[in-house]
C-alpha positions, 0 to 999 in steps of 0.5 A, a space after each residue: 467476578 460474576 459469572 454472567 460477565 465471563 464468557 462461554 469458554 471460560 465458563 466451562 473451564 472454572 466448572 469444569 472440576 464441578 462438573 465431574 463432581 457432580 454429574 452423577 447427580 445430574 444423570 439420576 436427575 435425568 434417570 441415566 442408567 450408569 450401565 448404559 454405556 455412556 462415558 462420565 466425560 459425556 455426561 460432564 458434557 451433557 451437564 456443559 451444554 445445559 449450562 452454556 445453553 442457560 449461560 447464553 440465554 443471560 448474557 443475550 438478553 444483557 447485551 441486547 436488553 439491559 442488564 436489569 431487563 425483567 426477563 432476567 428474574 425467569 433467565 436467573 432463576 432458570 440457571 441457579 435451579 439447575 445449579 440446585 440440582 447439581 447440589 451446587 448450592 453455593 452458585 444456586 445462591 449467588 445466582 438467585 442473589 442476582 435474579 432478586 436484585 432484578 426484581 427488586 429494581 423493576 417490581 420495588 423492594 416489597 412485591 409478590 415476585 420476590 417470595 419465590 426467589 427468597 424461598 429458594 434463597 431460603 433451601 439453598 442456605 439450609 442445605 449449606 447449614 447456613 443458618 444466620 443467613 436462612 434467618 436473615 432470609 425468613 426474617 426479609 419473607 415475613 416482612 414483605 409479606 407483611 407489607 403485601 398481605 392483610 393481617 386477616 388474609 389467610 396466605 399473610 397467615 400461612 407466612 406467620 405459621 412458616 416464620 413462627 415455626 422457623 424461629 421455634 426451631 431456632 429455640 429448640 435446635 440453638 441453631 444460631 448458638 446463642 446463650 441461654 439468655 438469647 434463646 429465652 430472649 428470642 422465645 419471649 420475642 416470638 411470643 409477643 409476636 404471635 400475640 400481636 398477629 392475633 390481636 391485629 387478626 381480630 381487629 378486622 372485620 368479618 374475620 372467622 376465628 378458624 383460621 387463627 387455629 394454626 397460629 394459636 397452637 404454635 403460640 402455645 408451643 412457644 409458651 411451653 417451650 418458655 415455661 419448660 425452660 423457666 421451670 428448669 432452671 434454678 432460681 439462683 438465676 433470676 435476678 432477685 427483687 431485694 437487695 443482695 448484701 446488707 449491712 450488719 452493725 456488730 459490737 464487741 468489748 475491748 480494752 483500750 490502751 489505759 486497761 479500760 473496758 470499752 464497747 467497740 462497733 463495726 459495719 459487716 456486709 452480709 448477705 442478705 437473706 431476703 434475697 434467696 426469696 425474692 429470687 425464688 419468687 421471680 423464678 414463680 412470677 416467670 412461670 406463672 406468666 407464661 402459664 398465663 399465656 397458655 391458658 390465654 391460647 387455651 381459652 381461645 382454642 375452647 371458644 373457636 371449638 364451641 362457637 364454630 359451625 364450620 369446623 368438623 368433627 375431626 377438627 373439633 377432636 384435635 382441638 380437644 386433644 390439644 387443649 388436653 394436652 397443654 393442659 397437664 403439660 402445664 399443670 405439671 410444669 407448675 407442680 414440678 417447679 415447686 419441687 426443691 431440687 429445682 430451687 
């Protein structure tokens, strides 16, 4: 049951339990010395009235404008803000949920309104640690703005730094428990992406390279992050080029039932030793794919810095600083994979 149908009354009694839960939060939110006197009942009630009073604005504007009226987006949105401050964080998302289904229906499935509202959807579900539903919401973010944005406009940009470095953090954390496989997969994922935005980003006209600073270096960092992992893992996991097993033709001599010696050949499936190599060598071909790709971020980070006037030199130093560092990480990523203990 929503609880914009219930009424008032009936509100503030399903609350009531929250409401001294939480109303030590909504005091310090208030700056409410504790020592002042006031009772935690008044407080509870302070903390009522703030809800009836958003309550009633919501079921106003229902009863007397539709319950899709597009003055329901700031009604919704005013309430599961407050529901936030309360920490309340599960109502915070129902709420907001509503006040994103208005929007939909009056402003269409892709508009400017909805990124607020998908951002706060966003918050609430990683202070729930809900981190399937924060990805679906990142996920819903990015293709919005993909549809609102430009691939050269730099606020479209800023929503591919801030999904980029949301999946990174998917890889590096295993927030979504996902195998070894899965979190390779959503790398290798993440990687194509960002290399699609470039290229799209330098299809445009007139564009300047400076702002693919940040897109590149969080595509390096996904490469690494991909490079390491390749370079960790033993080669026995990569699936070898050659065939597994062979047949091996093998004789011997024996006597047949007259006392005659006879020759006697047999087929054994063995393994075959080509096998090891070829896995050895698809664990190298990984490797050496994802260093490819960040010397690609390496030589474009070379030629915004040397081609650039509008860069500082503080600017050119951190670009500098980071080409060096990706350099030896990957240099030595190459040296250590070759190391036996990692084979």
């Amino acid at each position: 049951m929503r609880l914009r149908n219930l009424k008032p009354s009936l509100v503030f009694f399903c609350h009531t339990a929250l409401l001294f839960f939480c109303y030590e939060t909504f005091a310090q939110s208030q700056s409410i010395d504790s020592d002042d006197g006031v009772s935690a009942r008044d407080r509870a009630r302070k903390v009522e009235n703030e809800l009836s009073v958003r309550q009633s604005a919501i079921e106003n504007i229902q009863s007397g404008m539709g319950i899709y009226d597009t003055s329901l987006i700031e009604a919704y949105s005013d309430l599961a803000a407050f529901y936030f401050e309360l920490e309340d964080y599960q109502n915070s998302s129902r709420i907001y949920s509503d006040a994103l289904q208005v929007s939909r229906v009056n402003t269409g499935l892709y508009s400017l309104e909805q990124i607020p509202i998908i951002e706060s959807l966003i918050k609430n579900s990683h202070k729930r640690e809900e981190w399937q539903t924060a990805d679906d919401f990142q996920e819903l973010l990015y293709f919005i703005s993909s549809r609102i944005y430009s691939p050269a406009d730099q606020e479209y940009l800023k929503f591919v730094e801030s999904f980029g470095a949301w999946k990174l953090r998917i890889v590096r954390e295993n927030l979504l428990d996902q195998t070894s496989f899965g979190l390779l997969t959503t790398a290798e994922k993440l990687s194509l992406f960002y290399s699609r935005v470039i290229e799209q980003f330098e299809l445009e006209p007139g564009v300047k390279n400076e702002s693919l600073i940040n897109v590149i270096v969080l595509k390096s960092q996904t490469d690494m992050t991909l490079a390491r992992s390749v370079a960790g893992t033993p080669f026995s996991v990569f699936e070898g080029t050659e065939r597994r097993y062979t047949n091996q033709t093998r004789c011997r001599n024996v006597r047949n039932p007259a006392g005659q010696v006879v020759r006697q050949c047999y087929s054994v499936q063995v393994e075959n030793p080509r096998y090891r190599q070829s896995q050895r060598e698809a664990k190298q071909f990984a490797l050496s794919r994802h260093t490819r790709e960040i010397s690609r971020s390496i030589d474009k980070l070379e030629e915004i810095r040397n081609t650039s006037s509008e860069l500082s030199l503080n600017e050119k130093q951190l670009i500098e600083s980071r080409i060096a560092e990706l350099v030896i990480e990957s240099e030595q990523l190459v040296i250590a994979s070759r190391r036996s203990y990692l084979y």
